[in-house]
Every structure is written in structure tokens, then in C-alpha cells.
VONU-131724 format. One record per residue (C-alpha): x, y, z; residue number from 1; chain. Coordinates in nm, 4 decimals. Layout:
+----------+----------+----------+-----+--------+
|        u |        v |        w | num | cadena |
+----------+----------+----------+-----+--------+
|        X |        Y |        Z | NUM |      A |
...
+----------+----------+----------+-----+--------+
% end
This chain:
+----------+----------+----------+-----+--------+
|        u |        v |        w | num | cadena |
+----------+----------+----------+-----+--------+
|  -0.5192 |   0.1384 |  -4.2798 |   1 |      A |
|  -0.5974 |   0.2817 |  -3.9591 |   2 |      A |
|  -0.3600 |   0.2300 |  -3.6645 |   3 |      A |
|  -0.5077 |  -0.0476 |  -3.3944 |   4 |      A |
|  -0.6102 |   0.2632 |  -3.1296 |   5 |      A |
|  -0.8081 |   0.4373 |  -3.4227 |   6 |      A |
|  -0.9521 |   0.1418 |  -3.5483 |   7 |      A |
|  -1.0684 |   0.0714 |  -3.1733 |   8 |      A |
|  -1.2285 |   0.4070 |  -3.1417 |   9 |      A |
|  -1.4216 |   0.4107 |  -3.4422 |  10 |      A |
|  -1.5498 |   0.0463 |  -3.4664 |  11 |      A |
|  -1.6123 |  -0.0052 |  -3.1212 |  12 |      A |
|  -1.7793 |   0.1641 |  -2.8274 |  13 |      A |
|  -1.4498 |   0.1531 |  -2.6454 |  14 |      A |
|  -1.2617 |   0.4769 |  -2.5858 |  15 |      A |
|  -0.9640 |   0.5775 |  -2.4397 |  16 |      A |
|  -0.7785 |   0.8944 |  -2.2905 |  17 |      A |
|  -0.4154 |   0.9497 |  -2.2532 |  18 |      A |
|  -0.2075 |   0.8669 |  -1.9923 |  19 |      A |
|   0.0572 |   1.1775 |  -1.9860 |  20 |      A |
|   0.1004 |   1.5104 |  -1.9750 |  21 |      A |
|   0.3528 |   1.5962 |  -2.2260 |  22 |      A |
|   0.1853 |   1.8113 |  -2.4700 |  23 |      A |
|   0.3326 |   1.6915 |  -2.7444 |  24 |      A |
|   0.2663 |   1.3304 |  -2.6741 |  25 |      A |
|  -0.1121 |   1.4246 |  -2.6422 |  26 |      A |
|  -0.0962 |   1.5526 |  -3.0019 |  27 |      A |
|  -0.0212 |   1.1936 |  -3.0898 |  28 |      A |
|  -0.2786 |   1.0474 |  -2.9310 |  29 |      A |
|  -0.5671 |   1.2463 |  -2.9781 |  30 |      A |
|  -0.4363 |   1.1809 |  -3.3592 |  31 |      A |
|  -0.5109 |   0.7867 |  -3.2608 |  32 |      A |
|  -0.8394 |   0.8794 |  -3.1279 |  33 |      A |
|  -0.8071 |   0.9378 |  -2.7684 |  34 |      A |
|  -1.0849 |   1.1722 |  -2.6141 |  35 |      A |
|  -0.8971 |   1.2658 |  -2.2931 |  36 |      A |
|  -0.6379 |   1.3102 |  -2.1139 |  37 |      A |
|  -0.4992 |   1.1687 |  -1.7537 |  38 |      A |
|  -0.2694 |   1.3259 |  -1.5444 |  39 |      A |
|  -0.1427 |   1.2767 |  -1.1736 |  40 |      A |
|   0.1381 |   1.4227 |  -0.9370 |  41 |      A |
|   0.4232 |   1.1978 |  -1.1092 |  42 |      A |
|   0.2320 |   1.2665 |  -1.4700 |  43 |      A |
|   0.2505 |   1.5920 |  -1.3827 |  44 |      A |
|   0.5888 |   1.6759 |  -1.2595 |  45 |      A |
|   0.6876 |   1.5120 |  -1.6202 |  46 |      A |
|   0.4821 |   1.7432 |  -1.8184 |  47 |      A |
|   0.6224 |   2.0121 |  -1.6213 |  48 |      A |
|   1.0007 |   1.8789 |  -1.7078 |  49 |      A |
|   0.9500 |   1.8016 |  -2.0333 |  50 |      A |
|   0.7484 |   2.0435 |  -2.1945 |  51 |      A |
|   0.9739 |   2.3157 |  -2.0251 |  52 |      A |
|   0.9153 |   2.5557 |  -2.3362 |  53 |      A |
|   0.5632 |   2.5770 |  -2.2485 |  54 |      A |
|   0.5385 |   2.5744 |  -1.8551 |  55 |      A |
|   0.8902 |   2.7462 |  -1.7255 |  56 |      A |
|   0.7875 |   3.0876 |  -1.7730 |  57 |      A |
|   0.4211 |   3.0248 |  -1.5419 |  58 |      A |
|   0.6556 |   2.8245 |  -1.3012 |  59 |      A |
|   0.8949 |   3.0177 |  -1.2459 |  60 |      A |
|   0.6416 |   3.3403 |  -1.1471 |  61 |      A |
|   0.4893 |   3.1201 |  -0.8876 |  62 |      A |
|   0.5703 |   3.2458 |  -0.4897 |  63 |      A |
|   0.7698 |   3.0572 |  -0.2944 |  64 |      A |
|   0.6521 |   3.2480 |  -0.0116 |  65 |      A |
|   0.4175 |   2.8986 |   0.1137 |  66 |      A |
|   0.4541 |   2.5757 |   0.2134 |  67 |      A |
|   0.6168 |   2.3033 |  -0.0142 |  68 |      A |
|   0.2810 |   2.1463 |  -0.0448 |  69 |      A |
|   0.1181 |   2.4586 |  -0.1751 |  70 |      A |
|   0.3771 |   2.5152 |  -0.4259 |  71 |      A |
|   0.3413 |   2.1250 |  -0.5784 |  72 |      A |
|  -0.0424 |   2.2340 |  -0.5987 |  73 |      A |
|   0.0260 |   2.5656 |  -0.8033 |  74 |      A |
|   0.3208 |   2.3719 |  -1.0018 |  75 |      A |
|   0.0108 |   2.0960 |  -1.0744 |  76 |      A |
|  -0.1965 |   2.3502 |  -1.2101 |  77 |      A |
|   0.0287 |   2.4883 |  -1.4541 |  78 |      A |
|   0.0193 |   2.1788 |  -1.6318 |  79 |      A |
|  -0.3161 |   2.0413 |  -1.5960 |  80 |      A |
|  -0.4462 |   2.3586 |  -1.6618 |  81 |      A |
|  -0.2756 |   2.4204 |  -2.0190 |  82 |      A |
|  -0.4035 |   2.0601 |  -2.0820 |  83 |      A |
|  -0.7671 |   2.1152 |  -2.0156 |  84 |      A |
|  -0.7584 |   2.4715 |  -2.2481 |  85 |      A |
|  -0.6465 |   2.2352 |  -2.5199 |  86 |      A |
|  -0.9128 |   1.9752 |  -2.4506 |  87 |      A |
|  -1.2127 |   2.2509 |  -2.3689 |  88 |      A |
|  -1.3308 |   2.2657 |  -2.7533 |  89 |      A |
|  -1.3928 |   1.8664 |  -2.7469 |  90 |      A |
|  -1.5809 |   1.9259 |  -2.3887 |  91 |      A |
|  -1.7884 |   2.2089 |  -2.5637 |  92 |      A |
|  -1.8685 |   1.9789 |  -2.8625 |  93 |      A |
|  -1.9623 |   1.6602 |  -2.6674 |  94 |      A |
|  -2.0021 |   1.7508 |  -2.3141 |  95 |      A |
|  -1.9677 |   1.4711 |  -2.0307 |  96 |      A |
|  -1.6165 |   1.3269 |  -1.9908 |  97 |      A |
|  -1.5187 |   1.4006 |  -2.3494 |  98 |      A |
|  -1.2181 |   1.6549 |  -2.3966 |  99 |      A |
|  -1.1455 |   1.6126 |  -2.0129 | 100 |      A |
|  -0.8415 |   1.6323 |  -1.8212 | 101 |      A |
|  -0.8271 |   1.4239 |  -1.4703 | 102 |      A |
|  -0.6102 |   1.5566 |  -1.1957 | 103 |      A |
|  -0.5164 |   1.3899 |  -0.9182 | 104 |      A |
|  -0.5204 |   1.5226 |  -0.5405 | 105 |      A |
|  -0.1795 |   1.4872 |  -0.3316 | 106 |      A |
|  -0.1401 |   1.1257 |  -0.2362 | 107 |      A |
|  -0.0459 |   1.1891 |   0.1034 | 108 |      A |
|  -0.4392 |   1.3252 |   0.1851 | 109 |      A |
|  -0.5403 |   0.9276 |   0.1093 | 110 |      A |
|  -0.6922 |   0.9569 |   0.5013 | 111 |      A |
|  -0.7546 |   1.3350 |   0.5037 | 112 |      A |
|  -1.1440 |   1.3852 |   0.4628 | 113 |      A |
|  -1.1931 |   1.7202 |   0.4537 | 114 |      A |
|  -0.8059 |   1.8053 |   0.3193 | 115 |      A |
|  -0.8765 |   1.5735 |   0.0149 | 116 |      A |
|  -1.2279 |   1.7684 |   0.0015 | 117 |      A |
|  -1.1472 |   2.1129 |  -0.0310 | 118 |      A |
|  -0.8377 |   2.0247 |  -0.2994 | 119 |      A |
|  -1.0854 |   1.8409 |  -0.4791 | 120 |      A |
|  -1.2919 |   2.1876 |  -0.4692 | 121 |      A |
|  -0.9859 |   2.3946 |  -0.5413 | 122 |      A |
|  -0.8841 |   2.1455 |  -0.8650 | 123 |      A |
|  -1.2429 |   2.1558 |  -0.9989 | 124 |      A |
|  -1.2020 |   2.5412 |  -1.0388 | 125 |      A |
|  -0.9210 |   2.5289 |  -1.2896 | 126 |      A |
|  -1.1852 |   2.4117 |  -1.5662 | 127 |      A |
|  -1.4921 |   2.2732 |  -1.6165 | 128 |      A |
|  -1.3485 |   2.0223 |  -1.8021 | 129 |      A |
|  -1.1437 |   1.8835 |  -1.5455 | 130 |      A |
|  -1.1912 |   1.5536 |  -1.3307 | 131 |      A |
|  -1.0761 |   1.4847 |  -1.0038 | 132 |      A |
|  -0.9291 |   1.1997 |  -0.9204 | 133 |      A |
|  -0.9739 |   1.0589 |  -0.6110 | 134 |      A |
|  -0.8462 |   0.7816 |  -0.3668 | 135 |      A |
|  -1.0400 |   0.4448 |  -0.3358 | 136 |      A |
|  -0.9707 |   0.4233 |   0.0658 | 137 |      A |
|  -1.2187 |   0.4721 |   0.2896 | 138 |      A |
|  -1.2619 |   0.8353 |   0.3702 | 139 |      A |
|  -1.2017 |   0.9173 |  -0.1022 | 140 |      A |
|  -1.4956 |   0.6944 |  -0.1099 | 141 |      A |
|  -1.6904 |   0.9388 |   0.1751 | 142 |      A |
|  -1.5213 |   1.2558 |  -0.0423 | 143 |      A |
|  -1.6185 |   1.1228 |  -0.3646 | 144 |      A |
|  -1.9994 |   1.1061 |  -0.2753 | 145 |      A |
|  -1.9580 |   1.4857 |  -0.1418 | 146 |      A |
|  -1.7919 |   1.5584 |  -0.4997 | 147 |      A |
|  -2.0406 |   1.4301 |  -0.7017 | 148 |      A |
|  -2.3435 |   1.5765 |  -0.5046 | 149 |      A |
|  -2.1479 |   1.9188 |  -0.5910 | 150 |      A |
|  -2.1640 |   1.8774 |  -0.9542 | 151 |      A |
|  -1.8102 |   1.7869 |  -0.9510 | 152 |      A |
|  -1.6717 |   1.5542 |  -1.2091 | 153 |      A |
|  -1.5024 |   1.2428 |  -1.0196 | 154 |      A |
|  -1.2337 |   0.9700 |  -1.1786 | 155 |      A |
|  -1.2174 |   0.7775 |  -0.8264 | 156 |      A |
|  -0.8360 |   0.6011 |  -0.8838 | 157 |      A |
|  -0.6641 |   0.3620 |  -0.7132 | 158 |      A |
|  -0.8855 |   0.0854 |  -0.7363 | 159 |      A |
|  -0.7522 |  -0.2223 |  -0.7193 | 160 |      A |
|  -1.0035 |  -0.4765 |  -0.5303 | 161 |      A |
|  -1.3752 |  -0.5253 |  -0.6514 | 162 |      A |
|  -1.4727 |  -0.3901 |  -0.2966 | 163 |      A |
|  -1.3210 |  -0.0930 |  -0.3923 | 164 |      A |
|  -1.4732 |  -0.0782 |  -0.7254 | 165 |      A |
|  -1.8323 |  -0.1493 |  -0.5903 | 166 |      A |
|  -1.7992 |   0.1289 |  -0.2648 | 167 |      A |
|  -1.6877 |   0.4128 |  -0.5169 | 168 |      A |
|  -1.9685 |   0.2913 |  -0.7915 | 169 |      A |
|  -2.2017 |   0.3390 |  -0.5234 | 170 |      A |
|  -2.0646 |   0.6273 |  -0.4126 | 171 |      A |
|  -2.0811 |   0.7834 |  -0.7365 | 172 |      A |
|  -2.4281 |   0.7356 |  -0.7402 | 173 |      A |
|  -2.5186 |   0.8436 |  -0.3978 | 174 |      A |
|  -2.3859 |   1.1784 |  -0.4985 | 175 |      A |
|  -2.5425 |   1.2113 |  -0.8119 | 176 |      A |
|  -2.8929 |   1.1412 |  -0.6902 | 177 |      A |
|  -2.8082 |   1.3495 |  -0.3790 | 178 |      A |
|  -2.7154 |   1.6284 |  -0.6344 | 179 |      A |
|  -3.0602 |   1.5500 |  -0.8611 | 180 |      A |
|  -3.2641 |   1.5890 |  -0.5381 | 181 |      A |
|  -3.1033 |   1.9475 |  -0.4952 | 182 |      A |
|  -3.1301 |   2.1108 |  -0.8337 | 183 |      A |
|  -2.7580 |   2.0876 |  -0.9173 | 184 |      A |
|  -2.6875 |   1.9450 |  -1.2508 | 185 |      A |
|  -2.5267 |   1.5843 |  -1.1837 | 186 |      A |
|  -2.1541 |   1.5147 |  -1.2995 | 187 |      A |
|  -2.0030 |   1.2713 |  -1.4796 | 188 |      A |
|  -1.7304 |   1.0229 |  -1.3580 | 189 |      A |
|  -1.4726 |   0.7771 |  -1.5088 | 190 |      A |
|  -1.3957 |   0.4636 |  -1.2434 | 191 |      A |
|  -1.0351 |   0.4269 |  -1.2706 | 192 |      A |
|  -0.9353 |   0.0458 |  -1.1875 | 193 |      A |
|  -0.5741 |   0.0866 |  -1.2186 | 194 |      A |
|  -0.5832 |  -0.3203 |  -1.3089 | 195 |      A |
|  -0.1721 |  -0.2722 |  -1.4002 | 196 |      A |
|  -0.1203 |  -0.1760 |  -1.0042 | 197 |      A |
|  -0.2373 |  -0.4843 |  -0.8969 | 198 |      A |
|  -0.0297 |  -0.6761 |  -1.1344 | 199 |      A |
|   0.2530 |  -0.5069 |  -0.9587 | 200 |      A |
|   0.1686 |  -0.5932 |  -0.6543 | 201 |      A |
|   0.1279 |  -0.9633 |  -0.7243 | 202 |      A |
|   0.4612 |  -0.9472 |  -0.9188 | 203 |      A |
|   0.6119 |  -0.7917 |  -0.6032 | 204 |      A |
|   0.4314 |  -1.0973 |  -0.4148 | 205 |      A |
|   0.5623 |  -1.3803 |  -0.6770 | 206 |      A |
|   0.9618 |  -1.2317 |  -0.6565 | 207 |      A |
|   0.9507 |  -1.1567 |  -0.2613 | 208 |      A |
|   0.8251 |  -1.5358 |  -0.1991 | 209 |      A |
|   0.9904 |  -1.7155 |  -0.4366 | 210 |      A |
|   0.6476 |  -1.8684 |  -0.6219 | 211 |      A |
|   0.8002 |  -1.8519 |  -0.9555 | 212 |      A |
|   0.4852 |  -1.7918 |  -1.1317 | 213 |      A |
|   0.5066 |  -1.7112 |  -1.5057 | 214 |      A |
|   0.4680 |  -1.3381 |  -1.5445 | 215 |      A |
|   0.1627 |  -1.3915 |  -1.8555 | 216 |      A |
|  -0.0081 |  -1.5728 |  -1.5658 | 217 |      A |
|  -0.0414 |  -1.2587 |  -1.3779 | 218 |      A |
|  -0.1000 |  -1.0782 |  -1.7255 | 219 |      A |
|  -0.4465 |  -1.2867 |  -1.6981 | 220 |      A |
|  -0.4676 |  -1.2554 |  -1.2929 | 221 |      A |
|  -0.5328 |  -0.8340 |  -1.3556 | 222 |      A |
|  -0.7264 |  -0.8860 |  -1.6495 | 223 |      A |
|  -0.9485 |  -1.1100 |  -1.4513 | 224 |      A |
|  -1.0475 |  -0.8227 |  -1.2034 | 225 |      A |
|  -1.1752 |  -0.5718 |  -1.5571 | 226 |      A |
|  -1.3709 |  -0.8792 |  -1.6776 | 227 |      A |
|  -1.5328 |  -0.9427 |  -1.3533 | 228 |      A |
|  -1.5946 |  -0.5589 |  -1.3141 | 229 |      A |
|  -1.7219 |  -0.5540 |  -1.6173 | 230 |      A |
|  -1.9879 |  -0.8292 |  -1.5884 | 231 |      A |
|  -2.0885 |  -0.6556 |  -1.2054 | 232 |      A |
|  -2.0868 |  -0.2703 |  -1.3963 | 233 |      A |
|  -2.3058 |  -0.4761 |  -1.6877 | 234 |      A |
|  -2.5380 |  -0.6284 |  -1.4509 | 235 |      A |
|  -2.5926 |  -0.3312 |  -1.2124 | 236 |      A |
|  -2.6070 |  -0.0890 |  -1.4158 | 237 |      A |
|  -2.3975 |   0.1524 |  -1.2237 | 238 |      A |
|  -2.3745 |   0.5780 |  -1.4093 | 239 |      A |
|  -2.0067 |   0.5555 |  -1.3810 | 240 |      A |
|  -1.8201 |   0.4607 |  -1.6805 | 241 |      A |
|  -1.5145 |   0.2117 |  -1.6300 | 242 |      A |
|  -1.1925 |   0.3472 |  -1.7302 | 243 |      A |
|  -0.9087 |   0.0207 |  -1.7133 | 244 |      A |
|  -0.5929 |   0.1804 |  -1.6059 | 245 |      A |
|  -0.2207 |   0.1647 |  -1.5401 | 246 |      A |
|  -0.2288 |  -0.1339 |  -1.8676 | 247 |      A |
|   0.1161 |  -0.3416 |  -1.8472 | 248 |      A |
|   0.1003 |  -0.4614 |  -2.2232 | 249 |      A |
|  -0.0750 |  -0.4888 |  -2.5202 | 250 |      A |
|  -0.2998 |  -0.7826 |  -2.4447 | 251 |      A |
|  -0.4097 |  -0.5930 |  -2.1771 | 252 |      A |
|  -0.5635 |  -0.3362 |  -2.4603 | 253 |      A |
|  -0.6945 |  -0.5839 |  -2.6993 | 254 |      A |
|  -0.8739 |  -0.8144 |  -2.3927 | 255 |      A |
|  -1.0952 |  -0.4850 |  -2.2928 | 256 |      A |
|  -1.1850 |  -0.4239 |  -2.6472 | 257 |      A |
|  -1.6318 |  -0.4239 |  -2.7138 | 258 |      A |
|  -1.6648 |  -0.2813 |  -2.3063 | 259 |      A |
|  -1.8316 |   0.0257 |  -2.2639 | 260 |      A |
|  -1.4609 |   0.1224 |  -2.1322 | 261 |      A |
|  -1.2793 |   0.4780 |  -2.1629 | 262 |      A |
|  -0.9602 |   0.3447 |  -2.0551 | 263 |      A |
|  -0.6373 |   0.5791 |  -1.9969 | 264 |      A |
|  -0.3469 |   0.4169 |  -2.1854 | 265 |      A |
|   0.0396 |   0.5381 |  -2.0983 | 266 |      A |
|   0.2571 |   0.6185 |  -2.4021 | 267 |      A |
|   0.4348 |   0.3322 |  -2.3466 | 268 |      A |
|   0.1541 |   0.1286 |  -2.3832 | 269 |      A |
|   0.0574 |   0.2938 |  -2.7133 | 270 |      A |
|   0.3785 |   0.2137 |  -2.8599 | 271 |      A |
|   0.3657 |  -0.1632 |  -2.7571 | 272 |      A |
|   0.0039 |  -0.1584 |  -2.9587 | 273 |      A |
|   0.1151 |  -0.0581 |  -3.2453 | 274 |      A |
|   0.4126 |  -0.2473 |  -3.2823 | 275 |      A |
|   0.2237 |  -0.5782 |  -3.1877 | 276 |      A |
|  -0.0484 |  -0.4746 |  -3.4420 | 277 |      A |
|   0.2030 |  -0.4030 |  -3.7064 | 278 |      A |
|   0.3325 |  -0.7931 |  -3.5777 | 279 |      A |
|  -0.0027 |  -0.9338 |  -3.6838 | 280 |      A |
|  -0.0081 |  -1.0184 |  -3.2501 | 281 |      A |
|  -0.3178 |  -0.8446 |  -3.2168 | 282 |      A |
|  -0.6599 |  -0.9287 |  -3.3467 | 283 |      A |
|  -0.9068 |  -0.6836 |  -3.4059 | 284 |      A |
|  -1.2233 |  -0.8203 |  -3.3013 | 285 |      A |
|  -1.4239 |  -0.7670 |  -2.9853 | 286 |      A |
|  -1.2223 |  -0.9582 |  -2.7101 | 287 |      A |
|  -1.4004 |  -0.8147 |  -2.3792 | 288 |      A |
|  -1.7019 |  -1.1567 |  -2.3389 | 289 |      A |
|  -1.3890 |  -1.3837 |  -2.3701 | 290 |      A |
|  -1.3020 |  -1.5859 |  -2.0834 | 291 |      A |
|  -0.9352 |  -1.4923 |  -1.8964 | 292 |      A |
|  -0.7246 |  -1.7851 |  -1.8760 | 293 |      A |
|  -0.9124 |  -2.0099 |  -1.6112 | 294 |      A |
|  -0.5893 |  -2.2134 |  -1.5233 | 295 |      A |
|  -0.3456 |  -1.8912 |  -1.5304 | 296 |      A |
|  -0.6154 |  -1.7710 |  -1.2951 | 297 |      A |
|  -0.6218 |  -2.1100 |  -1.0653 | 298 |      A |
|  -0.2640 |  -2.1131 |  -1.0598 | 299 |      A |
|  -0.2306 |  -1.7733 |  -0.8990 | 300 |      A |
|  -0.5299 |  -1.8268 |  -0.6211 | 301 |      A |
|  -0.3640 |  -2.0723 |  -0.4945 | 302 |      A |
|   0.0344 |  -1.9401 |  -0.4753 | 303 |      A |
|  -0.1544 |  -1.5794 |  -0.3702 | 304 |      A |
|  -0.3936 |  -1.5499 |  -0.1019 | 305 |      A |
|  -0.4027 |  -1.1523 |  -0.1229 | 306 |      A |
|  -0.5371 |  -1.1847 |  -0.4748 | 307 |      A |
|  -0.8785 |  -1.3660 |  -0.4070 | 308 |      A |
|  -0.9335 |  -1.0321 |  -0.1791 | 309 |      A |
|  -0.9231 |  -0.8350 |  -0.4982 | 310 |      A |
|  -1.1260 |  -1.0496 |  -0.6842 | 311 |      A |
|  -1.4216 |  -1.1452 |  -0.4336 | 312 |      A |
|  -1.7057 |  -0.8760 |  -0.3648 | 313 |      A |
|  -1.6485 |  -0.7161 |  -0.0155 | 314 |      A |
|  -1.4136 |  -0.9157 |   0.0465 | 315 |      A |
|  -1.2778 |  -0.5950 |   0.1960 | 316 |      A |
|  -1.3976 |  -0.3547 |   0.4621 | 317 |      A |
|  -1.3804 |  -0.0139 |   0.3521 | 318 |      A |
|  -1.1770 |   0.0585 |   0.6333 | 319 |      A |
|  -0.9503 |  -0.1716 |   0.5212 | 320 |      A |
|  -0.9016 |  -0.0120 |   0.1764 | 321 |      A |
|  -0.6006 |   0.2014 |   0.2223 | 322 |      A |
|  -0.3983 |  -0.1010 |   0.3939 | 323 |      A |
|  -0.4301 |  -0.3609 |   0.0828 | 324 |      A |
|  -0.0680 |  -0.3718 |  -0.0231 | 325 |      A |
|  -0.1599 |  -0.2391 |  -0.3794 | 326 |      A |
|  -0.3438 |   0.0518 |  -0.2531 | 327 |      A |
|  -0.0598 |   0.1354 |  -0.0430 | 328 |      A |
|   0.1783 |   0.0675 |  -0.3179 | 329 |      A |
|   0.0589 |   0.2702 |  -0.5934 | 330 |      A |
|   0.0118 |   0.5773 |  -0.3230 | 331 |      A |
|   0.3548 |   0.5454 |  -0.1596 | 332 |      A |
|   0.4734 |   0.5434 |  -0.5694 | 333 |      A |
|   0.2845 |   0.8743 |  -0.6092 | 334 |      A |
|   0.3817 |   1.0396 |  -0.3289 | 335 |      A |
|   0.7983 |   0.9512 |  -0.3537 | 336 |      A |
|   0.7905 |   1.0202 |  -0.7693 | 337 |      A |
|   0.5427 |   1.2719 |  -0.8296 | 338 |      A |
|   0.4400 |   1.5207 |  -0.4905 | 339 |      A |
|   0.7617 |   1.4973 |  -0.3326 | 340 |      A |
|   0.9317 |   1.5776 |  -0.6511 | 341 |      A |
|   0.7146 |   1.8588 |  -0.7446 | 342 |      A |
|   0.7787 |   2.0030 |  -0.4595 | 343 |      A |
|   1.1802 |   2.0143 |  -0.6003 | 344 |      A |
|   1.0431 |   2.2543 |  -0.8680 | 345 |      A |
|   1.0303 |   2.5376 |  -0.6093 | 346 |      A |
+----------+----------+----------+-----+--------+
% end
């Protein structure tokens, strides 16, 4: 019998990448039926540690006559780089986001316009088959318009809020008419609502003041915000394919399965599926038009004020974006455990 992942992939139109690069790990998945790969600067400096029989050599023959930050770049594009040569024959077969690798530009650019725009550049130029991920604040959403009226194929990350969500949708397709109307062939994108990132944040919330909420109600409080992006992405009909992110458990997996998803599922995660689906915990039916716990969802409204800003459309001002406390969480977490420690390769 096929395993849970494998059975999603070929019964339903929900896909999924994987969240790692560790070479060997991606041998599993893609064995599961993964189509993709993710990657980012913590993602990245674990490839680079892990699969040290593959990368030490190119690392090592890297000059150390630049700045730290140039050096975590280069160190990046080791990895990412032997990633997307192993993904390029899928791209070539299928085309659009199949047999991609995303890469993620340094966190600390999250209000750098034009820095964040010429890495982006720089990053698409390692393959044609690589993504770049960028930002949801409010100057990614301005670089991920420029991005996609390049050609350049965008996984905007980050998003945690459906203000975000809608901005880089719209974005997305600013760019790829803008590209249309001047003869360059349009890319693809992946939306990357990192769903699990806001469950940390609310978790952080719930232990910091005390609210003692029960942690499967804020299981249902993030997989509120994918349903609800779901129905807008369903009803809009926005280019951009949704890609849940950052999952926290298996439910998480199952609850997005029947969406016209390509979500990017952690190792981690993988494991937890098939154990629970070995467990008989899982069911294998499409779960994605099924209502989120109402009640779990009441309960945290009312002990969380920050969360009804994730879940109400523009409920945020773009230039408001970088300062919602799980933006700024999951880019802080980036920076401290993935650039800064890249930069300790050198």
C-alpha cells in the first residue's frame, strides 16, 4: 500500500515539495512523491553541515577575501545549487514549479528594496529551476512585483496574515501581466503561507500571558488562516499557487488535503505522517471543504487579539507587515540560525 504522502500525490491534486536540504533526505521524499524542494538560510547552513561529503570540497575553495555577508551568499549557493542540478530533469519534463528548488534571500534585507532586488537577480542565475523566496513586508511585496515582471520565478514567504497573502497574490499578478505586456515569458510562483509560524507566535502569546489555551486549539487557529486562503485564492482566482508551510503536525497535512496546494513539508513532519497513518489517525479522504473547529477558533479570538489581524482581510497596512510579531519572529529566527551561522562557515 502506498505510504499517506504518495497516496496524496497520486489521488489528489495536492502536491508537495520538501522542506530540507540534505540530499539524502530529498531522496526520500521525492520517493513519497514530492515535486520540489525548499530551502532557506537555516535549511541551508544544514545541508551544508550535513551533507559535508558533497559540499566541503566547493566550500572550502570559496574566498574569504569579502564581506561575511558575501561569503553566506556563495556558501548558499553551493547547496541550493547541487539541489536544483538534481531537480533540473523534473523541470525539463514538466516545466512550471515542478523539479524546483526555492532559495531564500538574507533575512536581514526584509526592508532593503533594491538589496533584496538585485540578490533576488543574483539567486535566479544559479538555475532556471530555482525560486526565490521573498519577504511578505512591505518593500518584498514592491520586489516581488519587479521579480515576476522579469520572468523570475517567486515563492513570496513569510506570510502569516491574509493581508499579506492578498498584497503578494496581487503582486504576483501585477508582475506577470506587466511581464505579458513586454514580451517576456511570465513566471511561475508558489505563495508560501508559513501557517506553522503563526502558530508559534500565538503559542508564544498563550505561554507569555498566561491564557492557558489548549495547544490543538491553536492547531485549528493556523489551519483556519489556509482554509480561509483557500476559499479567497478559490474565489479570486489568483495565478499563484498556495504552498501551506512551516506544518506543526500531521493534522495539519491531512486538513489541506483536495486544495490545489503544493505545500513544503519538513522531514519532521513527514515522519509524524507516516507514523499517524500507520496509527490508523489519519483518514485519507479529501479534508480541505471541512470546517476548522468553530469553537477552538472562538476560543482563541477572544484570549488573542493579534490573531483576528491575521485572519481579517487588510486588516493590515502593508507598511505594517514587517512589525506583526510573527513576521518579525520567523525573520529574527532566520537571521540568528541560518545567515548568521553561515557566515561561521568562512
Amino acid at each position: 500500500m502506498p505510504s499517506y504522502l504518495q497516496w496524496m500525490s497520486q489521488n489528489t491534486i495536492t502536491e508537495w515539495t520538501h522542506d530540507s536540504a540534505v540530499m539524502s533526505q530529498l531522496e526520500y521524499a521525492l520517493a513519497h512523491g514530492a515535486v520540489g524542494a525548499t530551502s532557506n538560510p537555516p535549511l541551508s547552513y544544514e545541508g551544508l553541515t550535513i551533507d559535508t561529503h558533497l559540499h566541503s570540497e566547493q566550500l572550502a575553495q570559496l574566498s574569504r577575501d569579502c564581506s561575511d555577508d558575501e561569503f553566506a551568499l556563495e556558501a548558499m549557493r553551493i547547496v541550493v545549487s547541487a539541489i536544483a542540478r538534481k531537480l533540473l530533469p523534473m523541470h525539463k519534463e514538466k516545466g512550471g514549479y515542478y523539479g524546483c528548488i526555492r532559495a531564500q534571500v538574507q533575512p536581514g534585507l526584509r526592508d532593503d528594496a533594491q538589496g533584496m532586488l538585485k540578490m533576488g537577480k543574483t539567486m535566479a542565475s544559479w538555475g532556471e529551476n530555482v525560486m526565490i523566496k521573498i519577504p511578505g513586508t512591505e518593500v518584498g511585496i514592491w520586489v516581488l512585483e519587479e521579480l515576476a515582471a522579469c520572468g523570475i520565478p517567486t515563492n513570496p514567504t513569510v506570510l502569516t496574515t491574509m493581508s499579506q497573502i492578498i498584497a503578494a497574490a496581487e503582486a504576483y499578478e501585477r508582475g506577470y501581466n506587466r511581464a505579458v505586456k513586454a514580451g517576456i515569458t511570465p513566471s511561475f510562483s508558489t505563495e508560501a503561507l508559513v501557517f506553522g509560524r503563526l502558530q508559534d507566535y500565538l503559542a508564544h502569546l498563550n505561554e507569555q500571558r498566561d491564557l492557558n489555551l489548549d495547544p490543538q486549539d491553536l492547531n485549528w487557529a493556523s489551519i483556519e488562516l489556509l482554509k480561509r486562503s483557500y476559499h479567497v485564492f478559490k474565489e479570486r482566482g489568483y495565478k499563484s499557487v498556495m504552498q501551506g508551510a512551516a506544518f506543526r503536525c500531521a493534522m495539519h497535512v491531512e486538513q489541506l488535503v483536495g486544495g490545489p496546494f503544493c505545500s513544503t513539508i519538513h522531514p519532521k513532519v513527514q515522519k509524524m505522517v507516516l507514523e499517524e497513518d500507520a496509527a490508523g489517525k489519519l483518514r485519507r479522504e479529501e479534508c480541505i471543504e471541512q470546517l476548522a473547529d468553530q469553537d477552538a477558533i472562538q476560543r482563541v479570538l477572544k484570549a488573542i487579539p493579534e490573531y483576528r489581524l491575521a485572519l481579517e482581510p487588510d486588516a493590515i497596512k502593508p507598511a505594517d507587515f514587517g512589525d506583526y510579531g510573527a513576521v518579525k519572529m520567523t525573520l529574527d529566527v532566520f537571521d540568528s540560525i541560518g545567515w548568521q551561522k553561515l557566515k561561521t562557515l568562512k
